[in-house]
N, C-alpha and C positions, 0 to 999 in steps of 0.2 A: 485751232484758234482758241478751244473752250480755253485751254494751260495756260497759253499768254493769258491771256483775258483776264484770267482768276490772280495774276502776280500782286497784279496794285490792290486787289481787295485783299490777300492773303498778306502784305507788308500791312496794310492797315491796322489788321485786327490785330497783329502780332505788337505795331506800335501801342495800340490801346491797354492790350493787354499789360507790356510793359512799364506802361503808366498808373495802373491800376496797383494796387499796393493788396496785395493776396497772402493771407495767413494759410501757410503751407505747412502740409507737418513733419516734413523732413529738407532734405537739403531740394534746393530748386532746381537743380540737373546733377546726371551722373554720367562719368563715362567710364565707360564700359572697356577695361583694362584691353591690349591687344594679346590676342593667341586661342584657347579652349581649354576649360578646367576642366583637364583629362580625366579628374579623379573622380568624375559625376557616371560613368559607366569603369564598369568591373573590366572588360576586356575590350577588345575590339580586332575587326575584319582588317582594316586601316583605320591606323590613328590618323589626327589630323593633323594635320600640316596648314603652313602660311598661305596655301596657294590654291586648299582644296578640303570639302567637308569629310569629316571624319564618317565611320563605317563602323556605329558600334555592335559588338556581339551581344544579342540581348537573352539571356536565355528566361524564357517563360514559366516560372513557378508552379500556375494553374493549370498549362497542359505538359509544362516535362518535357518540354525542347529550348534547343537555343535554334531562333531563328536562319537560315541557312543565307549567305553571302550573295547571291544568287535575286534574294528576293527584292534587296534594296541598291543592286549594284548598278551605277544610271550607267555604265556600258551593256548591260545586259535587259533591258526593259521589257517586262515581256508585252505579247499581243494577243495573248488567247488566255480565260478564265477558264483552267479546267476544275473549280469548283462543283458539285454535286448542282444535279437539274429539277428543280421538281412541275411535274406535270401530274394534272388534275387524275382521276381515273376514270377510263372511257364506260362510258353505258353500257357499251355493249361489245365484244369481243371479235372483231373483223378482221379476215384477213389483208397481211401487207398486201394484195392484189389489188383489192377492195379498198382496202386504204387510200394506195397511188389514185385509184380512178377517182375517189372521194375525193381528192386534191385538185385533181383537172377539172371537174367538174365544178369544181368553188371557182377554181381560176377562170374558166370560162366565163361562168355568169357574174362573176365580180366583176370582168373586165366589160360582160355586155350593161351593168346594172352604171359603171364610169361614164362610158363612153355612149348608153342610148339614154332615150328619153329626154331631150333637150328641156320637156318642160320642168322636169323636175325640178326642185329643190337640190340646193348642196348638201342640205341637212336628212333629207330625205333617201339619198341618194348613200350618205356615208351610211345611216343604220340600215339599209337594205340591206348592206353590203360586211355588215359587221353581222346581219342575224344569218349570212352564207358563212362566215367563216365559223360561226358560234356553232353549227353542227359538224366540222371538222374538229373544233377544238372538241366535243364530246366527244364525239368517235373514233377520233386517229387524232388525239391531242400532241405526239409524239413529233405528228407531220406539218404543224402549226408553226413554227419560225421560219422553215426553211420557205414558206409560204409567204410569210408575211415578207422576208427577203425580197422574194420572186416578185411579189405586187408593186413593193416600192422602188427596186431597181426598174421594172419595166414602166413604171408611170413618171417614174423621176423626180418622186417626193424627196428625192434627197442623192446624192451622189453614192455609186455604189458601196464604197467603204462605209459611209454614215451608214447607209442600209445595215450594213453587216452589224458595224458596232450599235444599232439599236435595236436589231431585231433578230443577230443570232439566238440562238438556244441558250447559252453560258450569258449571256447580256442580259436584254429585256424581253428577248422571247419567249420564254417559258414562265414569266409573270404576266405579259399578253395573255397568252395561253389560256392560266388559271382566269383571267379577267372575260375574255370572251366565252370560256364555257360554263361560269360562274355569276353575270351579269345577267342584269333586264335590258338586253343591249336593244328593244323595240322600244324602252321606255325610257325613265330618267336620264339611265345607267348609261342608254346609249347615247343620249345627249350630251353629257357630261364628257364620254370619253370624244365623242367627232371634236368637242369644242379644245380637248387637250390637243388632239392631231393637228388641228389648224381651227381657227378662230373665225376662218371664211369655209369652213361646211359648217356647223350650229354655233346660233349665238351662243354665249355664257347662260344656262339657266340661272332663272330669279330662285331668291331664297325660298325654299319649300317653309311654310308654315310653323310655326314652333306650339307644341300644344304641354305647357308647363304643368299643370293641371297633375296632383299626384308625384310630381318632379321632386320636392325636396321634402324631405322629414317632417321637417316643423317649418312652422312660417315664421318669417323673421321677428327678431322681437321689434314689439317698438321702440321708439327712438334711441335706436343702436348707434353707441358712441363708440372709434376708439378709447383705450384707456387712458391714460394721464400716464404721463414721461415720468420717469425715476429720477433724470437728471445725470444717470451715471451714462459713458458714453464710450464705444469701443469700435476699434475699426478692423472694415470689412474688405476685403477684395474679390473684386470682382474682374474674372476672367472668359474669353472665350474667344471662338474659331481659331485655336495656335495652327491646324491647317500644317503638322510638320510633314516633310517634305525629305525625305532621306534618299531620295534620289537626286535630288537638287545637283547641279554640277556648276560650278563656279565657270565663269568664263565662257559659257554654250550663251548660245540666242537668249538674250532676255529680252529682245523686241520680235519675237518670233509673226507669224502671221497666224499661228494658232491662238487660241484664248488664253493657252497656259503655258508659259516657257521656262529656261533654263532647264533646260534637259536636251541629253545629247543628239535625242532624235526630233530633233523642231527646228526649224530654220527661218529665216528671213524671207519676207514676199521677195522673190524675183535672186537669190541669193545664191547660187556657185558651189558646190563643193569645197566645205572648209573654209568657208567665207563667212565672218561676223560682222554683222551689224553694228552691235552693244553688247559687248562682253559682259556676262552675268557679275556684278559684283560679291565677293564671299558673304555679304551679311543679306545681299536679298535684291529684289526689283520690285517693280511695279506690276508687271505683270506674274507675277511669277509667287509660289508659296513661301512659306517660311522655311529655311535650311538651319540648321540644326545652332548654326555660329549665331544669327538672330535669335533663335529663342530661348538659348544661354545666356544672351547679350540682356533678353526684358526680364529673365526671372532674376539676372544676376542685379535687377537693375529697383527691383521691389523695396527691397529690405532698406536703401538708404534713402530712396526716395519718400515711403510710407513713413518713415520715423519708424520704424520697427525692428530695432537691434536686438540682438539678445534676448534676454526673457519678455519685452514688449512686443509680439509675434501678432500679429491680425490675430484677430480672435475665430475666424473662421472664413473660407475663401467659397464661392457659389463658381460655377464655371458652366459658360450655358453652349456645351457642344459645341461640335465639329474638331476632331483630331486628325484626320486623312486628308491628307492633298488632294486636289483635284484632278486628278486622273480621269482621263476617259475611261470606260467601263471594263472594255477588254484589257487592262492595265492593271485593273485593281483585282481582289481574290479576299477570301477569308483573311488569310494569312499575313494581306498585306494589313488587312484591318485590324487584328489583332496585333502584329505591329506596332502600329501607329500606337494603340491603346496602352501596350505597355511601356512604350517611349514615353508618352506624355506624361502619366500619372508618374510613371520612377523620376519623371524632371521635378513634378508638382512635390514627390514626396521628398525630394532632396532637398526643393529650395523653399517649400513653403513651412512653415512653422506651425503649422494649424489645421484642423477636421477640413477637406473638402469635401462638398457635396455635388458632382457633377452630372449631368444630364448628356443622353445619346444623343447627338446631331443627325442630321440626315447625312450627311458624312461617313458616319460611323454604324454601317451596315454595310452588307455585299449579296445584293447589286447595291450600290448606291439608291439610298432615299426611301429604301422598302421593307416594308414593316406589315406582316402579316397575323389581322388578328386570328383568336382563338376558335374563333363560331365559324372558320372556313375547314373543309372536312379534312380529316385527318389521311396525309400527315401535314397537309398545305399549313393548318393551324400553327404549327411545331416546328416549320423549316429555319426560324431565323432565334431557337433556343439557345443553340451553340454562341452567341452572340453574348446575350443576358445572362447565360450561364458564366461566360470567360468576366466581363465587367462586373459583374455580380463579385467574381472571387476577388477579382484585383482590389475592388474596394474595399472588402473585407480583409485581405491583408494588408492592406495599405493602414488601417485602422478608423477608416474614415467611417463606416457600419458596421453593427455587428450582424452575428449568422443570422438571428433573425429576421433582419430588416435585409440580407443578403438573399435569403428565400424569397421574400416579398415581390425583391429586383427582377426575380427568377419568374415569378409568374404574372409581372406586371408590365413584360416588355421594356427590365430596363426601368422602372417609375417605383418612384418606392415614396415611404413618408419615415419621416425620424423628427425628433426630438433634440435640440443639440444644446451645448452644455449651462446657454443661459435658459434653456427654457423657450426655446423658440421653434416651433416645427415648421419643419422643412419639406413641403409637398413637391416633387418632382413630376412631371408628365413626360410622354413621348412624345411631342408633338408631331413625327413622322404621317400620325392620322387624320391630322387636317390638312396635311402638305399636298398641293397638287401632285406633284411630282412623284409621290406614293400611287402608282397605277392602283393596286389592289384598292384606295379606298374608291375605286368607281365601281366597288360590288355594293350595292344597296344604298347608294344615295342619300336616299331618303330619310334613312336611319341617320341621325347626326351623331351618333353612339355608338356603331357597330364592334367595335374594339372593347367596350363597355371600361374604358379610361376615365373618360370624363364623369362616368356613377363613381369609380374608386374617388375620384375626387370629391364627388359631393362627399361620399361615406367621411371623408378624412375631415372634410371643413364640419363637417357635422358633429362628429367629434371634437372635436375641437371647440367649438361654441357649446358644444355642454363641461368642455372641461375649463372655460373662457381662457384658451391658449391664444395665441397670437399666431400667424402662421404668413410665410414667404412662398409663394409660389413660382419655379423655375420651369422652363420648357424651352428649347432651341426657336423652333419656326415661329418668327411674331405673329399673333393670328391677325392683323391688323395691317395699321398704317396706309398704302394704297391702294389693298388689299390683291396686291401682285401673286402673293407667298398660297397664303391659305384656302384655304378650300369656305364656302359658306355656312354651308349648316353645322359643320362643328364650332366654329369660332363664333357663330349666334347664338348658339349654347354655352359656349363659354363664356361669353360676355353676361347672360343669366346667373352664372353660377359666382360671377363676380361679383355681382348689384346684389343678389342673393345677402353673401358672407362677406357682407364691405359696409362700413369702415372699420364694423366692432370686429372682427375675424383676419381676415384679409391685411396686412399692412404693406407689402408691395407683392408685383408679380415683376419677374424679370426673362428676360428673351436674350438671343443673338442672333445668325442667323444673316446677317446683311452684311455684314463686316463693317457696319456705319455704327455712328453715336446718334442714337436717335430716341424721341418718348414717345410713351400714347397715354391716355388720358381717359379713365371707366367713369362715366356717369351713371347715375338714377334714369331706371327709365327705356333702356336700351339707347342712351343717347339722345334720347328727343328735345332736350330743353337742355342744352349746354352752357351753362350757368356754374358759379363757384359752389351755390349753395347746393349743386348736385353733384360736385366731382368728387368722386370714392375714393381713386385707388390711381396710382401713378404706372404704367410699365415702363422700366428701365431695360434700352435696349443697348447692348455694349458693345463698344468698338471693337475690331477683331488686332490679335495679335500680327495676323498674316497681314502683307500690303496689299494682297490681289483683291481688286483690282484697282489701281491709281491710286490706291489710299497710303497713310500713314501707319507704323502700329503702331499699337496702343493699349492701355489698361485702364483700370477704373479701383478708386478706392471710396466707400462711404465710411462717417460717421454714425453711427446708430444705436441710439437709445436701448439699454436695456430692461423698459419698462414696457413702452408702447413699440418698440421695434421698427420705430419709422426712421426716417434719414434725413441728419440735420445737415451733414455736408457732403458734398460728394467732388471726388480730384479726379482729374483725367491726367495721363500725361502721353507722351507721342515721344517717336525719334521719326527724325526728318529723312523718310525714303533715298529724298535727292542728294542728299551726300553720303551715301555709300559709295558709291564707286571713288572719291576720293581718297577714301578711310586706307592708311598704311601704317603708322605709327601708335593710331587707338583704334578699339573697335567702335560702334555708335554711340553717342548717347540719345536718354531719354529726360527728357525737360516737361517741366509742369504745362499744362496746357492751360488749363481756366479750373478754377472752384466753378462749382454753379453757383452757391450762394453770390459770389460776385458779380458773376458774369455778365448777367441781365438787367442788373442797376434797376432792380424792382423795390417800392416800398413794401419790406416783408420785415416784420419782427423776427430779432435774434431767437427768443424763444420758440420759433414758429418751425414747424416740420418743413423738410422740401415734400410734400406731399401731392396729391391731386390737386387741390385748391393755388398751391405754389403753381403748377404748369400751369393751371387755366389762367392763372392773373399772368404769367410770361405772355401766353397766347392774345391774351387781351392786350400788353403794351404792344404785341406787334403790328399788330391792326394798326396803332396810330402811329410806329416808328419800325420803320422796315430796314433801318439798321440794325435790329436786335434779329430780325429772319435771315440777313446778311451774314451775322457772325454764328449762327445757327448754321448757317449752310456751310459755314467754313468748319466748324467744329465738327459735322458730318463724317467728315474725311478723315479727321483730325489733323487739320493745317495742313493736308495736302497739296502742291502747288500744280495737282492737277485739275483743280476743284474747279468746277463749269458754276458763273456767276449766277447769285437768285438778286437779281437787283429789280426786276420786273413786280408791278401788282400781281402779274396769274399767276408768278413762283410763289410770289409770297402767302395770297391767299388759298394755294394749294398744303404749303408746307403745312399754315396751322391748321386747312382740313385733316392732313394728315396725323397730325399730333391728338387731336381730337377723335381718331378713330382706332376706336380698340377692338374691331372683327373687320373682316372684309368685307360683307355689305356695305359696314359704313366707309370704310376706306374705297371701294367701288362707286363708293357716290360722289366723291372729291375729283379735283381736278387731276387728271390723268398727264403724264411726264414727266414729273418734277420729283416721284418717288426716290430716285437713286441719284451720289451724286458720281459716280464710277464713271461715267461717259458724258456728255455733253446731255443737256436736257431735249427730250424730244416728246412735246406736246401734240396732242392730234391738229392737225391741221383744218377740219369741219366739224 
């Protein structure tokens, strides 16, 4: 019912829009010729054809292979990660006899610590039961997946296949592992992880205390101004989650009953042998990633849409992670990730004209989302080098870094800082360390730092305000919004390091991560008095190029001053999911969506930045006109016609708590539901 529902509001905005008279800086849509410009890979497995996605041969500069046919061929998918395991080093030297019984013996009391004690606690009840398994994982760390199997199939936390795919050895097992014999699983550590397992054994802990005290170099100056605009102005692209998909198969399940379809092993709820649903259309679905013919389709679609022929090129492009489909775990491998990695950037280096500076997604690791810092003992520190090492070099032959700032990549997880050609630095983070979904950071909670990322960041902005640079900060996972994504005490930290080096340092940070077009908004203060005359610093979070899920793709270009580095305009543009399967004669196009400066029909001076104080005045007209939250919620998707209506006051006052929060605490203190607009809105009910 959400998709009906949302038609008459999604025709609405599209009339308004239409009416709206929008200085565009290129043509107002493009379509996107029919066939594949074969000439964008050197060789290939299978070319492409009208009926099916091409198979290119990619061969890898930085490790000296051309990838094998095998690895992306969606008749062959595989179902077991035989990548390299790493487990902790046990204490003490047991035999496998001693081992087995050490196993039965967790088993046993694990199962008496479930199933007795009625009065207990659920919370009470998981950490018993995590500090039984925490002395296997010391002692026979080896025997720890096939355990953690054995528990979940015999309780039935999940169906046996799920068991396997999240707790084999080559999966999530052997990061449990390191997690349980590495954790304060009595204490914070083990709070945090019962509350990842299920949200009914511990609540969420509250935010552990932040003691700033010594935290930053110098103290800020007083009355820290951005600088004053030059006037001169150049444009920016901004990309993220392309999510390519090179197993994609035209014509399989794209209504599959899985979460992620068009592939040849997914099928329809209740569906027959060889029986479709909804034939995957060649340019993509709704549910489903981006196949190789789409993401031809939006780079080919850049250059005439931006105004940027010829020697007028973006002057530099930001891409805030995720390259790798979403694959289930035992699907995915190194290999497939490196992969992904060199498909995307040789797409970026073909069609983009200009330095990109891109960030690791949680995507763009194997296992999926896992990011191991330094301070965990060797080699567990070092297992995801190979990673940082490979993107490290790509960039650097790509020309987008040089070796030095390539070294940096290398030992900074992937996060580097550079300098770019107007004089603008460009701080990357990993944000995999605040990601829930990163099991390892439930080793030491406490610490909001443990990766010691966010010090490299102060160091950089610190710099920086003594050499009064300006400086854009990138990172994948938004630490905010309703604060679903991130973890607390890093993104409380970060929101310090914001208020810190904002307005004078600081001129935006940028995310992805949701596949949505969405903002947050840094105040003075940790947010306590959200006011104009306290808003800092703007987060631009970018719509993803992939549809998955219900969405549109999309891109983003800004205007941006080369003086103060703010952003005076910014263009979305989108191609309409729902008519792919039509497409036979052209392939998609992509049409302008909304300018922001238009959009909102705010009194804002032309002179005037879209900055911090531009969103809070947005957020303040919505308060009194909940048509501007209306067309907010539509632009989410980017004119999705799946898009579940915010026509209610608690969407609406949810959205601008959302907008208004830039860490998870404060986005955990907003109304809950309304965060996504991927599926129908589901508000708590008490």
């Amino acid at each position: 019912m959400a998709s009906i529902l949302a038609v008459p509001l999604f025709m609405s905005v599209l009339t308004a829009a239409q009416q709206m008279v929008i200085s565009i800086p290129g043509s107002s849509a493009y379509t996107v010729p029919a066939g594949f410009p074969t000439s964008v890979f050197s060789s290939y497995w299978l070319k492409p054809v009208p009926t099916q996605e091409p198979q290119p041969a990619l061969y890898d500069p930085t490790l000296n292979i051309t990838f094998p046919f095998n690895l992306t061929n969606p008749k062959t998918i595989p179902t077991t990660d035989n990548d390299p395991v790493y487990c902790p080093h046990p204490v003490a030297n047991i035999s496998n006899t001693s081992a087995a019984a050490l196993v039965q013996s967790a088993f046993s009391n694990i199962t008496g610590i479930i199933e007795g004690n009625a009065t207990a606690t659920n919370c009470s009840r998981c950490t018993a039961a995590l500090s039984v398994g925490k002395v296997v994982a010391q002692y026979a760390p080896e025997y720890v997946p096939d355990l953690l199997v054995t528990l979940c199939e015999t309780f039935q936390f999940s169906s046996n296949a799920t068991c396997v795919a999240n707790y084999a050895a080559g999966s999530f097992g052997a990061i449990w592992t390191q997690v349980l014999a590495l954790a304060d699983v009595s204490g914070l550590d083990g709070h945090y992880i019962c509350n990842d397992l299920s949200s009914t054994f511990c609540p969420a802990p509250t935010t552990s205390p932040l003691n700033v005290t010594g935290l930053f170099p110098k103290p800020k100056p007083a009355n820290a101004s951005a600088p004053a605009a030059s006037g001169q102005r150049v444009k920016v692209l901004h990309l993220s989650d392309f999510h390519i998909d090179p197993r994609y198969s035209a014509a399989s399940e794209a209504n599959c009953s899985a979460s992620f379809c068009c592939r040849t092993n997914v099928h329809a709820a209740g569906a027959g042998a060889g029986q479709i649903s909804l034939p995957a259309p060649l340019y993509g679905s709704f549910k489903c990633d981006t196949p190789y013919y789409l993401g031809l389709a939006a780079l080919q679609s850049i250059s005439p849409l931006t105004g940027t022929h010829g020697n007028s090129s973006v002057a530099w492009t930001v891409y805030t992670g995720d390259l790798v489909s979403h694959d289930p775990q035992n699907q995915l491998s190194r290999a497939y990730t490196e992969y992904a990695e060199l498909s995307v950037y040789t797409l970026f280096k073909e069609y983009i004209g200009s330095p990109v500076f891109p960030v690791l997604g949680n995507h763009d690791s194997n296992p999926e989302a896992i990011d191991a810092p330094h301070s965990l003992p060797a080699p567990l520190g070092q297992q995801f080098s190979w990673n940082y090492d490979h993107v490290a070099s790509l960039w650097q032959q790509n020309g987008w870094i040089n070796s030095t700032i390539a070294n940096e990549a290398r030992l900074h997880y992937g996060a580097y800082s550079v300098q770019n050609q107007y004089g603008l630095r460009i701080i990357t983070l990993n944000t995999d360390f605040w990601y829930k979904s990163n099991y390892l950071n439930y080793i030491n909670t406490s610490d909001p730092d443990v990766s010691g990322m966010l010090q490299f960041l102060i160091e950089e902005l610190q710099s920086a305000e003594d050499a009064k640079e300006r400086v854009w900060i990138l990172g994948h996972v938004l630490p905010g919004w309703d604060g679903s994504n991130p973890l607390d005490n890093p993104t409380n930290l970060f929101y310090q390091i914001v208020d810190r080096y904002s307005p004078h340092v600081i001129a935006n940070v940028f995310f992805g991560h949701t596949h949505e077009d969405q903002v947050m908004i840094y105040y003075a203060n940790n947010g306590t008095n959200q006011t104009a005359a306290n808003a800092l610093t703007p987060g631009w979070i970018c719509p993803s190029i992939t549809p998955l899920t219900n969405l549109n793709s999309g891109f983003r270009m800004y205007e941006v001053d080369t003086g103060s580095f703010e952003i005076y305009e910014s263009y979305t543009w989108y191609a309409n999911v729902s008519s792919f399967p039509n497409l036979n004669a052209t392939g998609p196009t992509y049409q302008i969506e909304y300018s922001t400066r238009d959009a909102y029909n705010i009194s804002w001076p032309e002179t005037s930045p879209l900055n911090a104080k531009y969103w809070h005045a947005v957020t303040e007209a919505m308060e009194t006109d909940i048509s501007l939250v209306e067309k907010f919620n539509t632009f989410q998707s980017k004119s999705s016609v799946k898009t579940p209506n915010c026509t209610s006051e608690a969407c609406a006052a949810a959205k601008i708590c959302y907008m208004r929060s830039g860490s998870a605490p404060l986005g955990r203190n907003c109304p809950q539901g309304y965060g996504s607009v991927q599926s129908a809105f589901d508000p708590p009910t008490t």
